[in-house]
GUKEMAR-495367 format. One record per residue (C-alpha): residue number from 1; residue in three letters; x, y, z. Coordinates in steps of 0.5 Angstrom, whole numbers, always signed. Example, Ala and Ser with C-alpha at 12.3 -4.5 7.8 and 13.67 -1.06 7.14 Angstrom:
2
<pos 1; code ALA; px +25; py -9; pz +16>
<pos 2; code SER; px +27; py -2; pz +14>
% end
This chain:
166
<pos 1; code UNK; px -3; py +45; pz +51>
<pos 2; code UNK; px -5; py +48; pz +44>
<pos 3; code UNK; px -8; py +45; pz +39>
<pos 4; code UNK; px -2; py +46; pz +34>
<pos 5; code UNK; px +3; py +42; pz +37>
<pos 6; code UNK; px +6; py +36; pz +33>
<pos 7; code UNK; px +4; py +30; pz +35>
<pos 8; code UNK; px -2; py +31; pz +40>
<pos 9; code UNK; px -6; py +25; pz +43>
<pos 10; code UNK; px -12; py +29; pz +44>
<pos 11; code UNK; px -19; py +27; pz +43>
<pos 12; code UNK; px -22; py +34; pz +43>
<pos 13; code UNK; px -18; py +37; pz +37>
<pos 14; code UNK; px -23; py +38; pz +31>
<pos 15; code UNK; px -16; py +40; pz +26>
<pos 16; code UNK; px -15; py +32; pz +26>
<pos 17; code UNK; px -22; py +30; pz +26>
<pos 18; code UNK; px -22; py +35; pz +20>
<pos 19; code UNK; px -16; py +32; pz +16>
<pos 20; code UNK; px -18; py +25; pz +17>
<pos 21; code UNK; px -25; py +26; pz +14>
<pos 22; code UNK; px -22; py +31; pz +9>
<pos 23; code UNK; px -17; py +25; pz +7>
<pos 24; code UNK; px -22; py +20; pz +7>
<pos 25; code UNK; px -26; py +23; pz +3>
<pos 26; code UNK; px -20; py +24; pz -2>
<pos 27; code UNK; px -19; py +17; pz -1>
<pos 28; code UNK; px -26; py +14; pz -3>
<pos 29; code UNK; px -26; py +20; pz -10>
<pos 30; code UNK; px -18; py +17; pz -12>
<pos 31; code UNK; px -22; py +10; pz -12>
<pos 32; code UNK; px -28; py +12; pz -15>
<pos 33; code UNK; px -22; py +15; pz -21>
<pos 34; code UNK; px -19; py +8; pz -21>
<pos 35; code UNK; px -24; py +4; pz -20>
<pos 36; code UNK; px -26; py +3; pz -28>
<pos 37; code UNK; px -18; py +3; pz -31>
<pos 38; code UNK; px -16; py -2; pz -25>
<pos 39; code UNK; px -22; py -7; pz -27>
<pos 40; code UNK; px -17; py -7; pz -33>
<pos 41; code UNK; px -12; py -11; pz -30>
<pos 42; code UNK; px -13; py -18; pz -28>
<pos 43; code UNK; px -12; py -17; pz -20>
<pos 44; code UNK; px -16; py -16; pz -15>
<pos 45; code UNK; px -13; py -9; pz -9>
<pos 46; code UNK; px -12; py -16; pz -5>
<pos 47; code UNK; px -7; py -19; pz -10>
<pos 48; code UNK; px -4; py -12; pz -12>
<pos 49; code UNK; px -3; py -10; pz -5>
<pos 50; code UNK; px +1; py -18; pz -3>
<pos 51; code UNK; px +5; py -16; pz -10>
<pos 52; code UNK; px +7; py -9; pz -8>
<pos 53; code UNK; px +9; py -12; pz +0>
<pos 54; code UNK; px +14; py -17; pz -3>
<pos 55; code UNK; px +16; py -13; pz -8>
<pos 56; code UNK; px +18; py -8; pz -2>
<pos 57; code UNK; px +22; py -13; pz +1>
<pos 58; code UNK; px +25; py -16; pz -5>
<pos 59; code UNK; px +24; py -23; pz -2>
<pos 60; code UNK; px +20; py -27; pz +3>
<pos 61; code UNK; px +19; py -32; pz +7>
<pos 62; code UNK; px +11; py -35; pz +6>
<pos 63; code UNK; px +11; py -33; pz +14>
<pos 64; code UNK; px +14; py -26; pz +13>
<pos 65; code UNK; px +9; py -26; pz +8>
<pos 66; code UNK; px +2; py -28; pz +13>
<pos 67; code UNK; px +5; py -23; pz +18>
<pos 68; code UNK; px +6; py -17; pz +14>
<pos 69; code UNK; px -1; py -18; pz +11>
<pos 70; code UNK; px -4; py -21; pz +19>
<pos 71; code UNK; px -7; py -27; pz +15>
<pos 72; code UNK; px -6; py -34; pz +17>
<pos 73; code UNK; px +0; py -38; pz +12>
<pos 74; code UNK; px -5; py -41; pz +9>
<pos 75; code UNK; px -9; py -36; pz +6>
<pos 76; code UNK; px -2; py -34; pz +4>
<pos 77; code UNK; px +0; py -39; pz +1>
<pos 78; code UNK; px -7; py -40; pz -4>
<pos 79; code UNK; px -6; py -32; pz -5>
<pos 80; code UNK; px +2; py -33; pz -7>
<pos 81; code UNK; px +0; py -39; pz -12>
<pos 82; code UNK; px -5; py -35; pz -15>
<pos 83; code UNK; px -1; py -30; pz -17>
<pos 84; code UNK; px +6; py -35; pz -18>
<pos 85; code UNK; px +0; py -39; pz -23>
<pos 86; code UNK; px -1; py -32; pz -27>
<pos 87; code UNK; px +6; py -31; pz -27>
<pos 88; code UNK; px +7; py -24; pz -22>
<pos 89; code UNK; px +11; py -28; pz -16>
<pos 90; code UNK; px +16; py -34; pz -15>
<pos 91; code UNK; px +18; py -38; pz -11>
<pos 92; code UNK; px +24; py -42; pz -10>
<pos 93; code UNK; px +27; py -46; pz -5>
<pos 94; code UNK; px +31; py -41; pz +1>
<pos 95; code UNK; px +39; py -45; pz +1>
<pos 96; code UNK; px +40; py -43; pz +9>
<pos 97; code UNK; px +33; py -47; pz +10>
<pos 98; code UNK; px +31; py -52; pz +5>
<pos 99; code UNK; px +23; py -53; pz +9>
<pos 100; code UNK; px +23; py -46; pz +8>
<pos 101; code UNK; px +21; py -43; pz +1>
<pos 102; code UNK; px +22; py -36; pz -1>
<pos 103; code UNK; px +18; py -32; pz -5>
<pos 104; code UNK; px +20; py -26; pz -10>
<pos 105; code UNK; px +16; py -21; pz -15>
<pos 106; code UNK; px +17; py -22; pz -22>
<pos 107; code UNK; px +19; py -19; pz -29>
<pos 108; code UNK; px +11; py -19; pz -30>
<pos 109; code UNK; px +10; py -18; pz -23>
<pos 110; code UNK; px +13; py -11; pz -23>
<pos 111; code UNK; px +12; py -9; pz -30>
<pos 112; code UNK; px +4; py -9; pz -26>
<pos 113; code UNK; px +6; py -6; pz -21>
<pos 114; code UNK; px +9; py -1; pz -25>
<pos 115; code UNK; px +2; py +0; pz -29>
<pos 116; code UNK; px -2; py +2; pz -22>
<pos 117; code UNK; px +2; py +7; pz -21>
<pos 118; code UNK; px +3; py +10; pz -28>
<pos 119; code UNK; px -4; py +9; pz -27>
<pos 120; code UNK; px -5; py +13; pz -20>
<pos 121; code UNK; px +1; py +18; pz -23>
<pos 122; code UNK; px -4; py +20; pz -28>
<pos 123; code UNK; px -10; py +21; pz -25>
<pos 124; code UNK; px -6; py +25; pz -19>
<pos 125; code UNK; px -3; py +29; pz -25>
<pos 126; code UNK; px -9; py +30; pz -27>
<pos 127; code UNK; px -12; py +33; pz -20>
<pos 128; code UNK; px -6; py +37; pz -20>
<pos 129; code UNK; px -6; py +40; pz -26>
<pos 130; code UNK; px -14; py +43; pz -25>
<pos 131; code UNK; px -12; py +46; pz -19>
<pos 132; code UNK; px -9; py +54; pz -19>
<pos 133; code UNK; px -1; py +55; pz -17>
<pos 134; code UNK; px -3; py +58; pz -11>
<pos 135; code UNK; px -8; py +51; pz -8>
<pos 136; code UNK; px -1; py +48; pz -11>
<pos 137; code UNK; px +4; py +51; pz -7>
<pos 138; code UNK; px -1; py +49; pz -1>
<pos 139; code UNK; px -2; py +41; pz -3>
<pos 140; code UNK; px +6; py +41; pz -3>
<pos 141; code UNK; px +7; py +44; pz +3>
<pos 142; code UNK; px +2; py +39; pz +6>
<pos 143; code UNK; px +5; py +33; pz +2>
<pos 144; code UNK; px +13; py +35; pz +5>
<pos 145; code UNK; px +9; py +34; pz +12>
<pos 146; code UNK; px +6; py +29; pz +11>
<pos 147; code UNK; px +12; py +26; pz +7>
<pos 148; code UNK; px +16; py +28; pz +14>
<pos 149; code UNK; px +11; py +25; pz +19>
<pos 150; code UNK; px +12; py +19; pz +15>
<pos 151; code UNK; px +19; py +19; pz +15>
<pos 152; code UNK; px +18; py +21; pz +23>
<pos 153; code UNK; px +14; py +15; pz +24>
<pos 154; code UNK; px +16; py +9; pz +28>
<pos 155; code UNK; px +16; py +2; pz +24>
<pos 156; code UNK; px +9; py -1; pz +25>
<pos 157; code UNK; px +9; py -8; pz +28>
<pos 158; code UNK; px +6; py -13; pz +24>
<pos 159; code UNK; px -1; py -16; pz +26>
<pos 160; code UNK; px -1; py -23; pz +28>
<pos 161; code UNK; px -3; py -27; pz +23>
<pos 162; code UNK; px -10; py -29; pz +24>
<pos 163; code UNK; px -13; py -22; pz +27>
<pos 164; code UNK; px -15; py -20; pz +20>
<pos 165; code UNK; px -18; py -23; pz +14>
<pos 166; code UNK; px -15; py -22; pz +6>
% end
């Protein structure tokens, strides 16, 4: 079995290994790059990411929530009213269930949203434009791969809520 075919699950291929440290370090200079514009915001990566789950699906039930994030309802709960109390999320009653409350991202939800990601925009701009066309067309074709892996991807099951902090 060679070590190029998609998809192989073994332990012994230095390629992954490679990309994986490859990526993280990327992941840890991008933070390292936000980090000082991002303090600017008044949310903590918590609070973004619960913004950015509700916003993906547009509605949530308190429940959805805890299980997208792996968290029990109540730390849901406390996370969505800090951000309803800073104006980023609502709630409001669910008409099929009225024990239920439905909890969507605002007007001012979105436009932060829209701040981190002209923020991650700008800094990825910049990265890019300091690279040479050759290494671009390398990093675009990496990115269309990944990009397809994402796409090629199963649908990722929810952690059961309590499994993992906030």
């Amino acid at each position: 079995m060679p070590d190029s075919k998609p998809g192989a699950q073994r332990p012994d291929r230095p390629a992954l290994v490679r990309a994986l440290a490859a990526m993280e370090t990327f992941q840890q200079r991008l933070m390292a790059l936000h980090s000082t514009e991002f303090a600017t915001l008044d949310i903590t990566m918590a609070q973004a990411k619960l913004l950015y789950v509700v916003a993906t699906a547009g509605e949530l039930s308190m429940s959805e929530i805890a299980a997208r994030l792996g968290v029990t309802i109540s730390t849901s709960s406390g996370a969505v009213e800090r951000l309803v109390e800073l104006g980023l999320l609502a709630r409001s009653d669910d008409p099929n269930n009225r024990r239920q409350v439905r909890v969507s991202i605002t007007e001012t939800g979105s436009a932060t949203l829209g701040q981190l990601r002209e923020l991650n925009d700008r800094h990825i701009r910049s990265l890019l434009e300091s690279i040479g066309d050759d290494e671009l067309d390398i990093v675009e074709r990496a990115t269309r791969i990944m990009a397809q892996a994402i796409s090629d991807a199963p649908t990722p099951t929810p952690i059961p809520a309590g499994t993992r902090g906030s």
